[in-house]
N, C-alpha and C positions, 0 to 999 in steps of 0.2 A: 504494500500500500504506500503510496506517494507521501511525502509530507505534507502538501496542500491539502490532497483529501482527509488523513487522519486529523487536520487543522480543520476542517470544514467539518466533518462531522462532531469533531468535538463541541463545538459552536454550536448547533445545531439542535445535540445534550443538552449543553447548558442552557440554551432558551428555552424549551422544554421544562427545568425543572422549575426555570423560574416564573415562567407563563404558568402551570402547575401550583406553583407558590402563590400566585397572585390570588387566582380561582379558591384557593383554598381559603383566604382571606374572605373572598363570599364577597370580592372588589367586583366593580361593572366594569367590562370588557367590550367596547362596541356596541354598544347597549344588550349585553349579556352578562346575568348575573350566574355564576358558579356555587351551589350550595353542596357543601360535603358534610357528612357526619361525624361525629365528635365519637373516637373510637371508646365503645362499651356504652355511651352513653346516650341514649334516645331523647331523653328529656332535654338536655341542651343542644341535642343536633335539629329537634322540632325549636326550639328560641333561635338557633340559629338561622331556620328555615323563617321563621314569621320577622325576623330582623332583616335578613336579605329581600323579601316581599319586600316591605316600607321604604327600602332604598326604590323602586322602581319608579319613583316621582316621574310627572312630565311626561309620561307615554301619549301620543296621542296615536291619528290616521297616519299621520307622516310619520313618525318617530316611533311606531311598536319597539317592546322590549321581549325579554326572552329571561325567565328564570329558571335555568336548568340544575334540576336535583339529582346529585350523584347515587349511586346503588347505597342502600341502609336505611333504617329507622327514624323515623321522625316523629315523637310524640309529643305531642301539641295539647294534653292533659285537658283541662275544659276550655281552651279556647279554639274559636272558629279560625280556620286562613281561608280569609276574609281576600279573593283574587278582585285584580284591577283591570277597570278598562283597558284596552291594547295591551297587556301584557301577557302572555300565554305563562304556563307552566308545567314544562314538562319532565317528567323521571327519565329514569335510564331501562325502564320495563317495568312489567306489571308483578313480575316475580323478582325484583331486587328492589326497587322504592316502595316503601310504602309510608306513607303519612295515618298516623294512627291520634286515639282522641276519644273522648267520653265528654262533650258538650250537653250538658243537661238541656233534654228538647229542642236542641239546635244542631243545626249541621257540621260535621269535623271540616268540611271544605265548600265555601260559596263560590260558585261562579260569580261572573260579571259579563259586564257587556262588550259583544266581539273580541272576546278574550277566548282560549283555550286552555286546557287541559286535556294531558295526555300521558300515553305511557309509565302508570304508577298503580298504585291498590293505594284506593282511600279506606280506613276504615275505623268507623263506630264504634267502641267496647263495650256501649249503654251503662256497664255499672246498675242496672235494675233499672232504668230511667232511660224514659223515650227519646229515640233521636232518630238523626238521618246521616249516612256517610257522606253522601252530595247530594246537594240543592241545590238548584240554578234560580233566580226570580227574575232575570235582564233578558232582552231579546238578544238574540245573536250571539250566542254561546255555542262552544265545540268541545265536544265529548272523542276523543279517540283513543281506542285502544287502553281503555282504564277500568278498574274492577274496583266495587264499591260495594263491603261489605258490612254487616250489621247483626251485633247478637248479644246476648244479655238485656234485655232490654229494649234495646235499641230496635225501634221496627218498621224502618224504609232504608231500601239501598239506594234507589235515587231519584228522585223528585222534582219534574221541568217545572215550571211556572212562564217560563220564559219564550218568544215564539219566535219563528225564525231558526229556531233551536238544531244544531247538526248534530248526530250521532253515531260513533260506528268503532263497531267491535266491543261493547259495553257488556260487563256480566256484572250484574249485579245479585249479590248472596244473602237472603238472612235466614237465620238460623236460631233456634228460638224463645222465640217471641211468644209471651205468656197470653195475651191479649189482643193478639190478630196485627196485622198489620201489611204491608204492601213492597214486593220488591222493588217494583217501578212504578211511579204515576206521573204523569202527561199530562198538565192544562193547557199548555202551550202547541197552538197550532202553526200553521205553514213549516210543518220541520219534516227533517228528512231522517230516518233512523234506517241503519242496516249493519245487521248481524250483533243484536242483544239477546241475549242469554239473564232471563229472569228467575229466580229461585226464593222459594219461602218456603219452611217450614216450623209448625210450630204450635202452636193451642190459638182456639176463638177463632175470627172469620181473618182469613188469606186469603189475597189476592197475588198472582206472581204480577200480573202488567195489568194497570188501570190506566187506560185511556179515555179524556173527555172531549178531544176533540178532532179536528181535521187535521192529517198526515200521513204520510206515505212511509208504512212500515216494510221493510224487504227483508227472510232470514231470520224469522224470529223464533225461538225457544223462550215458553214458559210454563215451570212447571211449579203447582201448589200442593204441598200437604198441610193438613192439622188434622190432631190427633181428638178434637172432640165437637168439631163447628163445622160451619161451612168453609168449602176449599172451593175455589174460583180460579183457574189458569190466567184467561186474557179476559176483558172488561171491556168493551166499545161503549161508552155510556155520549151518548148524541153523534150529533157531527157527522162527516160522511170518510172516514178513515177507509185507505186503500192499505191491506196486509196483502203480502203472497210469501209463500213459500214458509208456514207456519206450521210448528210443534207446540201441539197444546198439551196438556195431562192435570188431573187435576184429583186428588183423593180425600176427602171428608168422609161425614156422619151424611153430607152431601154434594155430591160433587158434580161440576158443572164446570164443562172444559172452557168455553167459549160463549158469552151472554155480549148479545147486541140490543142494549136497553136504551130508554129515552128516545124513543124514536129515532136511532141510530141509521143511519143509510149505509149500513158499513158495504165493501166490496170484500171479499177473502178470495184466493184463489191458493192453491195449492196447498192445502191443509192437509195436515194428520192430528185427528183432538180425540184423546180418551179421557173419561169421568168415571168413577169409582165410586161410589158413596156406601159404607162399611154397615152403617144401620138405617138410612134414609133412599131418598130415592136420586138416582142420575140423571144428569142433561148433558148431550153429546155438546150443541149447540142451541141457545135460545136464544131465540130475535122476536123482542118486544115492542112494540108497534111498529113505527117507521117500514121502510123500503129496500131491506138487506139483498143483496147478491151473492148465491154461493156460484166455486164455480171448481170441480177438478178437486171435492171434499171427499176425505176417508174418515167416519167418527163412527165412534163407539161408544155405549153407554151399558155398566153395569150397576145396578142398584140391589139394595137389598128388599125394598117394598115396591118401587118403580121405576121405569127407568125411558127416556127418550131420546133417540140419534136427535134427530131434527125436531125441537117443539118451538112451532109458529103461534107468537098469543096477542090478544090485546088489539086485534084490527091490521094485524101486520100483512102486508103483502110481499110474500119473500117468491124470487125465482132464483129455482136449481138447476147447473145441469151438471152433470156426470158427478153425483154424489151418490155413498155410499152408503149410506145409513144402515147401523144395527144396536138393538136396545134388549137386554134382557135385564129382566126384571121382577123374576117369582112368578113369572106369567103372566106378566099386566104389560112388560116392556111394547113401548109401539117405535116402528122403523120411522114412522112421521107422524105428526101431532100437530093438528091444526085447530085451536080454540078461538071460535071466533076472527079467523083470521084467513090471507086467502094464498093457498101454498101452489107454486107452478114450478114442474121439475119435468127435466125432460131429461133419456140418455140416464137414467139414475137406478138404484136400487134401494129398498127400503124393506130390513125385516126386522121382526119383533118379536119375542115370547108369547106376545099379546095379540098385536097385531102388527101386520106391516104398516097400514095406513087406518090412523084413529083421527076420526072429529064429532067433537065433544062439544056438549052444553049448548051454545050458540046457534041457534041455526042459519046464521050468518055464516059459516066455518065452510070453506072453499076449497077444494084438493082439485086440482087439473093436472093429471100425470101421462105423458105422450112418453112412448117409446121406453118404459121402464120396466122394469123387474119389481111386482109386488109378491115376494116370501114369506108367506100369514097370511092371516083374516084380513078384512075388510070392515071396518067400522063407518058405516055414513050418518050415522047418530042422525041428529035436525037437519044436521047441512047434506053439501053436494059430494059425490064423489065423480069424478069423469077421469076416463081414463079413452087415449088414442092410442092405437099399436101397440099395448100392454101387455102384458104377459105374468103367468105367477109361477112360482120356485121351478116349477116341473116344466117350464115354457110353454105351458098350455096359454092359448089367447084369452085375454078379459071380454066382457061384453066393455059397451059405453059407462054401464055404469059399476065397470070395475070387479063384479063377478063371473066364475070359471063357465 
C-alpha cells in the first residue's frame, strides 16, 4: 500500500470517528439530529431522546428536519414524545428501536403535522392504567414500517384522528387488556393505509380495527380475541371505506369477523373472515343499513347457539358476487340472512346448518340470488325469495322461487 493511500485512508478513520462523536452528542448535523442510547441505561437514553426532539426548532416546508434514533431502548416513563411539525422521526428498525413509556391515559408517542415516523416499536406498558402507544390528532401524518404495542392496561395500539393520514407496514399488538379495548381506530379520512397487521387480545369487548370513516385500506390482517365478551375483527362504522385483500378472525362469547354499521357503504373485495363465538352466536359479516359491496368473499361463521356467513339487517341493501358463505350453528346456522333488508348475490354460495338462505321477521326482507349455489333449506319467512339459474348442494335446479 502507497503512503498516500495509507495517509488517505487514515483520514478518512478519523473523520468517521469524529463525525460519530459528534452524533453521539445528539448535535444537529444538516438539519439531522443523531440520538444514541446511554449504555445499560433506558431511562436516560429516552431524556436523551425527548432532549434531542426540542432541539428541532425552526422546521418548516422548506427547512424539514430529521431525528434519527440509533438501535436501543428509550424509556420515556410517563411522558408523551410529543413529535413536530416537519420533522420526521425515524429508528434504525422495528426490532432494534424501541421507545417505551406508561403515560397514564395518554399516548407514549404523538404524531404531528406532515411529520413522520418510522422504523421503531413504540410501546405502552399501561402499568394497570389506560393508554395508547401512538396517536396521531394533525392531518398529514406518516406511519411507516412501525409496530405499536400495548399491554397491562394499556388498551389501543394506534389511534388516527388525523386525515390525510399515510400508513404502511403498521402492526399494531395488544395484549391484555382487562376491559376491552381497540388495536386500531381510524377517525381520520382521505388516508391511505396498506399492509397493517391488527391484534387484541384480552377480556370485555375487542375490537382488532375500528374504522369510522372514508379510506382506502389495501392488505389488511385483523384479528380479535376475548376470553368472556364480544370479539369484533374489523368495524366499518359509516363512511364509504374501500378494503381489498383482507384477513378477518374474530373469537368471543360472540364473535363477529366483519360488521358494516351506521349505514356504512363499505366496498370489501378479496376477503377471508372467520367468527367463532365459544357460548353465543356468530357473524361471518354484518352490514347494517346503508349500501355495502361484497365482492370475491370467503367467510365462515361458527357459533354455539347461532351462527350467520352473511346477515343483511336494518333496510340494508347489500350486492354479492362470488361469495362464499357458511354458518353452522347447532342447527339454526343460515348461509344468508336477510332481516328486513334486500340481499343481491350472484356467482355465490350460501350454506347453513339451518339454512342456506333465511328471511326473517320483516316482510320487507329481499333475497334475489342468480347463478348461485343454495346448500340447505330455504326460509322465505314474510319476504321474497327469487332465485335465476340456481341450483342446490346436489346441483339440482331451483324453481323462481328458490325451491328443488
Amino acid at each position: 500500500m502507497s503512503q498516500r493511500l495509507a495517509l488517505a485512508l487514515s483520514c478518512v478513520v478519523s473523520l468517521a470517528f469524529l463525525v460519530s462523536d459528534a452524533f453521539a452528542q445528539g448535535r444537529q448535523h444538516r438539519r439531522t439530529i443523531i440520538v444514541n442510547p446511554v449504555a445499560g441505561n433506558p431511562v436516560r437514553s429516552g431524556q436523551r431522546l425527548l432532549r434531542s426532539l426540542s432541539r428541532a426548532g425552526g422546521a418548516s416546508a422548506t427547512s424539514p428536519w430529521l431525528v434519527k434514533v440509533e438501535a436501543g431502548i428509550y424509556d420515556v416513563e410517563n411522558t408523551s414524545v410529543l413529535m413536530i411539525p416537519f420533522v420526521d422521526l425515524a429508528g434504525s428498525g422495528q426490532g432494534v428501536t424501541r421507545i417505551t413509556g406508561s403515560p397514564s391515559g395518554a399516548a407514549v408517542v404523538m404524531g404531528a403535522s406532515d411529520s413522520e415516523l418510522r422504523d421503531l416499536t413504540v410501546e405502552h406498558r399501561g402499568g394497570g392504567s389506560a393508554g395508547t402507544a401512538l396517536r396521531n390528532d394533525e392531518d398529514g401524518f406518516s406511519v411507516h414500517r412501525v409496530t405499536a404495542v400495548a399491554f397491562d392496561g394499556a388498551n389501543t395500539g394506534f389511534a388516527n384522528n388525523g386525515h390525510d393520514t399515510r400508513v404502511s407496514e403498521l402492526t399494531a399488538r395488544v395484549t391484555g387488556v382487562p376491559g376491552g379495548g381497540s388495536g386500531v381506530v381510524n377517525f381520520g379520512d382521505r388516508a391511505e393505509w396498506k399492509g397493517v397487521r391488527a391484534f387484541i387480545q384480552g377480556s370485555g369487548i375487542v375490537y382488532a380495527f375500528f374504522n369510522y370513516t372514508d379510506s382506502n385500506f389495501t392488505d389488511i390482517i385483523a384479528e380479535a380475541e376475548s376470553s368472556d365478551a364480544f370479539a369484533g375483527a374489523i368495524r366499518n362504522e359509516g363512511g364509504s371505506p374501500v378494503m381489498r385483500d383482507v384477513r378477518a378472525f374474530a373469537k368471543g362469547t360472540i364473535g363477529q369477523a366483519i360488521t358494516n354499521g351506521a349505514s356504512s357503504n363499505a366496498q370489501l373485495y378479496d376477503v377471508f373472515a372467520r367468527a367463532i363465538a365459544t357460548t353465543e352466536r356468530a357473524h361471518g359479516i354484518n352490514n347494517e343499513f346503508g349500501r355495502p359491496f361484497l365482492k370475491n368473499v370467503d367467510v365462515r361463521a361458527d357459533g354455539a347457539t347461532s351462527a350467520f356467513g352473511v346477515a343483511n339487517l336494518f333496510g340494508a341493501t347489500v350486492t354479492m358476487q362470488e361469495v362464499n358463505a357458511v354458518a353452522i350453528g347447532g342447527g339454526t346456522g343460515a348461509g344468508l340472512l336477510t332481516d328486513g333488508s334486500h340481499s343481491i348475490a350472484q356467482n355465490s354460495t350460501f350454506r347453513g346448518d339451518g339454512f342456506s338462505v333465511d328471511n326473517r321477521f320483516d316482510p320487507a326482507a329481499l333475497s334475489q340470488l342468480g347463478a348461485s349455489q343454495l346448500d340447505g333449506a330455504v326460509n322465505a319467512g314474510a319476504g321474497a325469495v327469487v332465485c335465476v339459474s340456481s341450483y342446490d348442494g346436489s346441483f339440482n335446479p331451483l324453481t323462481a322461487t328458490c325451491t328443488p
